[in-house]
Short mmCIF file of the C-alpha atoms (twelve columns), coordinates in Angstrom:
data_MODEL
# 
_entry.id   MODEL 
# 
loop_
_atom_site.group_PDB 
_atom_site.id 
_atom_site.type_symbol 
_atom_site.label_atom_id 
_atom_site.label_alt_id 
_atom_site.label_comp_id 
_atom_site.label_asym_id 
_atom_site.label_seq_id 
_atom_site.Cartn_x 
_atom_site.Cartn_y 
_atom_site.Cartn_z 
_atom_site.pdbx_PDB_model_num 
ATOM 1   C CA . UNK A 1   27.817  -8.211  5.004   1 
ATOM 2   C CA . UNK A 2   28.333  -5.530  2.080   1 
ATOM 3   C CA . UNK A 3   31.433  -4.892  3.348   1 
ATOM 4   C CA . UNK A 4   33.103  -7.714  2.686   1 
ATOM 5   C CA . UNK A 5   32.545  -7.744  -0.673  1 
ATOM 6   C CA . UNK A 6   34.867  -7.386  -3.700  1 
ATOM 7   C CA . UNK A 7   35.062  -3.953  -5.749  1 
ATOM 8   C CA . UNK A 8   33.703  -6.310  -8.235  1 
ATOM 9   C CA . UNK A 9   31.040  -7.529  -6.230  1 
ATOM 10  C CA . UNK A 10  30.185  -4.298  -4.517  1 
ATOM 11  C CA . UNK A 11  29.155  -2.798  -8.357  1 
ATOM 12  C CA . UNK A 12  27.197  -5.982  -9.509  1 
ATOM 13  C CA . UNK A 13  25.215  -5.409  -6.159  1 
ATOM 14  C CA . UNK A 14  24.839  -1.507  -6.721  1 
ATOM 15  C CA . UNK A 15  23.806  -2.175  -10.372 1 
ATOM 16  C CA . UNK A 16  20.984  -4.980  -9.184  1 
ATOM 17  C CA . UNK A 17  19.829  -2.517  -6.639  1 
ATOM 18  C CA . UNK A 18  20.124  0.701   -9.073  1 
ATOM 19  C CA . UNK A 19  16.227  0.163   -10.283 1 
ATOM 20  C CA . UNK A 20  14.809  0.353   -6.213  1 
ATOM 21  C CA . UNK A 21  15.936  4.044   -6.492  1 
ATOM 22  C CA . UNK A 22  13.674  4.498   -9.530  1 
ATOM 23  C CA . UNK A 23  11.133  2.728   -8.080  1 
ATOM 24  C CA . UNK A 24  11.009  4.388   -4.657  1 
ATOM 25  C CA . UNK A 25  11.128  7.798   -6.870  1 
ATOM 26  C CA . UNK A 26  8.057   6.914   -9.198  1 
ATOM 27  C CA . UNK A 27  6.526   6.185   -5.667  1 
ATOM 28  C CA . UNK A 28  6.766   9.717   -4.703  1 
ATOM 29  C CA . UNK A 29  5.540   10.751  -8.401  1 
ATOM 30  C CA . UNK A 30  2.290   8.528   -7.568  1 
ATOM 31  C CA . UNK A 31  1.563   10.446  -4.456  1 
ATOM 32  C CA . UNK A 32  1.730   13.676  -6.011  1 
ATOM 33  C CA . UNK A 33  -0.234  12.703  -8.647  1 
ATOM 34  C CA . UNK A 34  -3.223  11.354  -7.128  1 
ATOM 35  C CA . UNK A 35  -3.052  14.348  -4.803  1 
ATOM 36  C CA . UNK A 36  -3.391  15.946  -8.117  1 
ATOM 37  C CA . UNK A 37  -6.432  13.918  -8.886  1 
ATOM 38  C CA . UNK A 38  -7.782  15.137  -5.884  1 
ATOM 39  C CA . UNK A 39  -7.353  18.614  -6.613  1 
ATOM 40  C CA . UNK A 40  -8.616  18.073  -10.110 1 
ATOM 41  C CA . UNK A 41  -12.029 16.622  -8.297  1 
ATOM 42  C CA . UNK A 42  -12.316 19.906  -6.696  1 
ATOM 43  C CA . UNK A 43  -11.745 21.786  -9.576  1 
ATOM 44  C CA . UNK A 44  -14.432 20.455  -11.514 1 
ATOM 45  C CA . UNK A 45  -16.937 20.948  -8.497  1 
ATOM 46  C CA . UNK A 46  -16.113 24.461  -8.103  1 
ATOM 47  C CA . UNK A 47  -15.236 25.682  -11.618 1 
ATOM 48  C CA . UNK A 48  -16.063 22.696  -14.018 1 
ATOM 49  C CA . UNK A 49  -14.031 21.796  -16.798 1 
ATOM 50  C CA . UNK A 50  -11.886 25.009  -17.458 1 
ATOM 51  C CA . UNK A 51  -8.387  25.328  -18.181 1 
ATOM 52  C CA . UNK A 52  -6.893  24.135  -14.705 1 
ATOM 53  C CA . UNK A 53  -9.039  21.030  -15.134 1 
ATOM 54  C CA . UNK A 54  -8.072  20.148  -18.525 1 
ATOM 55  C CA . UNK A 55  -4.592  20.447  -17.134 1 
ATOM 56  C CA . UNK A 56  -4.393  18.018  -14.318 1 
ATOM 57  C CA . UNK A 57  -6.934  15.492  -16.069 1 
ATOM 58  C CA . UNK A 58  -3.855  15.603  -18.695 1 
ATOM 59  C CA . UNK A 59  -1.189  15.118  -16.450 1 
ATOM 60  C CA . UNK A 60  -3.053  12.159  -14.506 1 
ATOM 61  C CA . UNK A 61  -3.790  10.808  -17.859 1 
ATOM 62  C CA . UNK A 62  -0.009  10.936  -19.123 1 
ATOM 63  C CA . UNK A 63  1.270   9.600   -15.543 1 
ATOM 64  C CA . UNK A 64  -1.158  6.626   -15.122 1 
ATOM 65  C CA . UNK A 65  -1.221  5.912   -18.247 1 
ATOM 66  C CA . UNK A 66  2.406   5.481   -18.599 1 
ATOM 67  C CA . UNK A 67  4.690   5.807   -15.865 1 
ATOM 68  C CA . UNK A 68  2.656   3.982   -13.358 1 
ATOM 69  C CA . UNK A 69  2.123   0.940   -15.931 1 
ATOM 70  C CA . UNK A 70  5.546   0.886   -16.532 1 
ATOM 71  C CA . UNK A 71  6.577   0.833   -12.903 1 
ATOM 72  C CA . UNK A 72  3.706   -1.934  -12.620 1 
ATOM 73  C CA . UNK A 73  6.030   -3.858  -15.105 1 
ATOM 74  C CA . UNK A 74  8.986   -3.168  -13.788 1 
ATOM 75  C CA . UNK A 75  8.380   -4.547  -10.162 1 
ATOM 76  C CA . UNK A 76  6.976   -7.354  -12.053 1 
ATOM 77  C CA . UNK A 77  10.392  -8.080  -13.743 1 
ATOM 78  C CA . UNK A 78  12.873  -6.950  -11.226 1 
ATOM 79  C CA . UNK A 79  11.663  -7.241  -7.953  1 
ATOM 80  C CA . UNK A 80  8.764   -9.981  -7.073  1 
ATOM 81  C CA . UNK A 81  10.456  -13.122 -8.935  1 
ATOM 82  C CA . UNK A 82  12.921  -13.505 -6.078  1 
ATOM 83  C CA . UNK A 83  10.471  -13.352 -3.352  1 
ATOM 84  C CA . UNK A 84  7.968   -14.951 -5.270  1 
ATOM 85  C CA . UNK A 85  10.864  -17.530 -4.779  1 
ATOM 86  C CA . UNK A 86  10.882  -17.266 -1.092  1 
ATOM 87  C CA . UNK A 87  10.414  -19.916 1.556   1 
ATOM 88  C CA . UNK A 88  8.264   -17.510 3.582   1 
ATOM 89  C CA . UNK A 89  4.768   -18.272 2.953   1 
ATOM 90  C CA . UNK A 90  3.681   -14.947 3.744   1 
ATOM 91  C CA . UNK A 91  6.254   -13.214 2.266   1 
ATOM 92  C CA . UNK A 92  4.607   -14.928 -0.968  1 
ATOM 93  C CA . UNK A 93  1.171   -14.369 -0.351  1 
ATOM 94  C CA . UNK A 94  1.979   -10.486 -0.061  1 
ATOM 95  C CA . UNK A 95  3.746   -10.700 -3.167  1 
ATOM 96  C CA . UNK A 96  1.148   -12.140 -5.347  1 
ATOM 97  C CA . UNK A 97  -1.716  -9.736  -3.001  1 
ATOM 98  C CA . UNK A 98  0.690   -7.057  -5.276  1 
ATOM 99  C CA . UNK A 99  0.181   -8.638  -8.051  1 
ATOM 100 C CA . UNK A 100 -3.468  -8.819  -7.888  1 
ATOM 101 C CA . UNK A 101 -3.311  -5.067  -6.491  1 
ATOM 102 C CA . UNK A 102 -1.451  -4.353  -10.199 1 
ATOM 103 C CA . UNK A 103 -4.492  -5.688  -12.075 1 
ATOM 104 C CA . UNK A 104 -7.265  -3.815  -9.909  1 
ATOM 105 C CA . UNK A 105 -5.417  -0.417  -10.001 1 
ATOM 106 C CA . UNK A 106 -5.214  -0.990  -14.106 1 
ATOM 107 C CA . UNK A 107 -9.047  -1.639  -13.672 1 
ATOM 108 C CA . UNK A 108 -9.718  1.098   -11.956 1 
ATOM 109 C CA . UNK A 109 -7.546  3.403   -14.113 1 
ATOM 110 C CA . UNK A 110 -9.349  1.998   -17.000 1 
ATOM 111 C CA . UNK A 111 -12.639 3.305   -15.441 1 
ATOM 112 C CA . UNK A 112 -10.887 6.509   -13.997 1 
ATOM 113 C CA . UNK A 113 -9.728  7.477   -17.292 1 
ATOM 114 C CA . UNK A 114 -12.392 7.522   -19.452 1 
ATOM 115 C CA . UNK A 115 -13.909 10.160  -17.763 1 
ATOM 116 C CA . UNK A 116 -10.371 12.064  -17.103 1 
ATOM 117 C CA . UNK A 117 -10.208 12.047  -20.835 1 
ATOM 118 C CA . UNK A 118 -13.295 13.770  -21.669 1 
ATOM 119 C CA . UNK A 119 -12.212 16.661  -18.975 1 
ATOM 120 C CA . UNK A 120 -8.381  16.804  -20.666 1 
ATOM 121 C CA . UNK A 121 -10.033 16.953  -24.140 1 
ATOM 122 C CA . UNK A 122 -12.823 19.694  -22.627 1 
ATOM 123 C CA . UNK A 123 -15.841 17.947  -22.448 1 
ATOM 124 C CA . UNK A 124 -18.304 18.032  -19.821 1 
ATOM 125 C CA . UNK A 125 -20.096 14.865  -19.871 1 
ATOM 126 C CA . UNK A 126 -18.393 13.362  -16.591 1 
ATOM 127 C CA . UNK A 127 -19.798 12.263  -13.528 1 
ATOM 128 C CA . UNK A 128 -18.914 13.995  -11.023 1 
ATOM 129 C CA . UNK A 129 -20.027 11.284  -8.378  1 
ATOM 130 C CA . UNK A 130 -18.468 8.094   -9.997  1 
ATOM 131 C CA . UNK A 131 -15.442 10.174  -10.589 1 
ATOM 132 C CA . UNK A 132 -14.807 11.256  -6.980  1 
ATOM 133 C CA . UNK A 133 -15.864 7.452   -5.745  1 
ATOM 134 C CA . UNK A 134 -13.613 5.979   -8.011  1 
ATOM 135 C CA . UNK A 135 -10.959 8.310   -7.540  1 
ATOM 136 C CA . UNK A 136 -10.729 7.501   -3.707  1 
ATOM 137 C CA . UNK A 137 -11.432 4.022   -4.465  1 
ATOM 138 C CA . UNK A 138 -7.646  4.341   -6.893  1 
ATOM 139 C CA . UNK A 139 -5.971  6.280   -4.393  1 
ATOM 140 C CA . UNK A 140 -7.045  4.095   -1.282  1 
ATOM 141 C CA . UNK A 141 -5.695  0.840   -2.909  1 
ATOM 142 C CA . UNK A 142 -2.611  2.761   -4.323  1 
ATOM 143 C CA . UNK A 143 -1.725  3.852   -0.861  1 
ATOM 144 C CA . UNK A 144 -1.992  0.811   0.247   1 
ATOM 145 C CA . UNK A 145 -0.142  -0.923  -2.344  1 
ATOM 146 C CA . UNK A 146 2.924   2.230   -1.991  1 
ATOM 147 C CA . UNK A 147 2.783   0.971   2.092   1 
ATOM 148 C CA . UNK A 148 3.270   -2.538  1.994   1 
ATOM 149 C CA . UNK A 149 6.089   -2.318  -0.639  1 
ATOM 150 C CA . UNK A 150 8.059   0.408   0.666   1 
ATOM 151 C CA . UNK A 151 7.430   -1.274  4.501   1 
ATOM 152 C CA . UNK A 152 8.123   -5.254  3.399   1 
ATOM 153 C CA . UNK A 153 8.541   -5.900  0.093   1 
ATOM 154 C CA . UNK A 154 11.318  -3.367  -1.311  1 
ATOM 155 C CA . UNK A 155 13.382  -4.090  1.890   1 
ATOM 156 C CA . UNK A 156 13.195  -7.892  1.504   1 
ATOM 157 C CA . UNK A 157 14.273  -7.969  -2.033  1 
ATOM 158 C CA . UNK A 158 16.916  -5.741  -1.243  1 
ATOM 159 C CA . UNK A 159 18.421  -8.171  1.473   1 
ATOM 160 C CA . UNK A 160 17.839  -11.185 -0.953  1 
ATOM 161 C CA . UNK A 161 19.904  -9.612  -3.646  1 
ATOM 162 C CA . UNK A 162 22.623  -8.205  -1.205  1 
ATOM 163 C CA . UNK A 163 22.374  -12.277 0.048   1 
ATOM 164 C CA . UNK A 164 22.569  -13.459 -3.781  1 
ATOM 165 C CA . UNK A 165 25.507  -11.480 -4.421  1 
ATOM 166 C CA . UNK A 166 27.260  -12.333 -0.819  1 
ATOM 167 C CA . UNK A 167 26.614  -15.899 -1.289  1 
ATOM 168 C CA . UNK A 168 28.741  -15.438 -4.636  1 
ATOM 169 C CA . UNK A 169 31.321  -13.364 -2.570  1 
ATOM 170 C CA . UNK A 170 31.589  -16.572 0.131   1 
ATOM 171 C CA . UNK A 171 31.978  -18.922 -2.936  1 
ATOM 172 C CA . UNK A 172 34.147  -17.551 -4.465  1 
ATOM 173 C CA . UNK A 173 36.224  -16.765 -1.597  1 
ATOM 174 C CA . UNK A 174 36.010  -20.659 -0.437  1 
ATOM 175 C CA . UNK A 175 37.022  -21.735 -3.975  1 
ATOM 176 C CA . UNK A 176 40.214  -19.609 -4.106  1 
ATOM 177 C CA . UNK A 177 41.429  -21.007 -0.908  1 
ATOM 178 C CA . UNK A 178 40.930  -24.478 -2.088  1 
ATOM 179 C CA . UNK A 179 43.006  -23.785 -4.888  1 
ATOM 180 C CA . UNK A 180 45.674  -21.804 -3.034  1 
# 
């Protein structure tokens, strides 16, 4: 179908799909991170809050705090209105599950990070316990979350803006032979 497109065309689609590549990439950053968190949790079991610890509770504090709120956003902008759209009732429902998925993982950042803060800033007054439960609590549901979106939801809002932007193609094509 892409093929058929105009020059013209063929950019407006690669600019509308330009963010996935982002997205996909921040992905990857999530993974490493909460691997990170992981390692952090051992850290502070073997060693408590030393230098390595302060570290990665800074890093997962800058990255959650940040990136992965902004990426929270961004799918929220450019990628689940059009399926939110959709005729496909479970394509919908997975959609706003995603949605509802955004608010818990804020949640449980929001509990996550108070204690990560007190390790980045040196303090030892953490619970070691409620960090590690909610820590694979966060990571569960964000692997989850990465899964269904990379597995349904990217690829579907890819094919409904390559369909947008063909559907202009076929228009316009249709319009220029009426006039010819």
């Amino acid at each position: 179908m892409a093929q058929s497109l105009t020059p013209e065309l063929q950019r407006q689609l690669d600019a509308r799909l330009a963010p996935f590549e982002a997205l996909d990439a921040c992905h990857a950053q999530v993974i490493r991170h909460l691997q990170s968190l992981s390692t952090l949790i051992e850290q502070l079991d073997r060693a408590g809050v030393d230098a390595e610890a302060r570290r990665l509770a800074s890093e997962a504090m800058a990255f959650f705090s940040q990136e992965a709120q902004a990426h929270h956003r961004e799918e929220e902008r450019a990628v689940f209105p059009t399926l939110l759209a959709s005729p496909d009732d479970l394509l919908v429902r997975q959609v706003q599950r995603l949605q509802l998925d955004h608010g818990w993982l804020e949640e449980d950042w929001s509990e996550l990070s108070l204690q990560l803060s007190a390790v980045s800033e040196g303090y030892s007054w953490y619970d070691l316990d409620a960090l590690r439960a909610g820590a694979e609590v966060f990571t569960a549901l964000y692997h989850d979350h990465i899964a269904l979106e990379e597995s349904l939801i990217y690829p579907q809002a890819r094919q409904a803006l390559a369909d947008e932007v063909a559907g202009v193609g076929r228009r316009l094509a249709r319009s220029e032979e009426h006039t010819s």
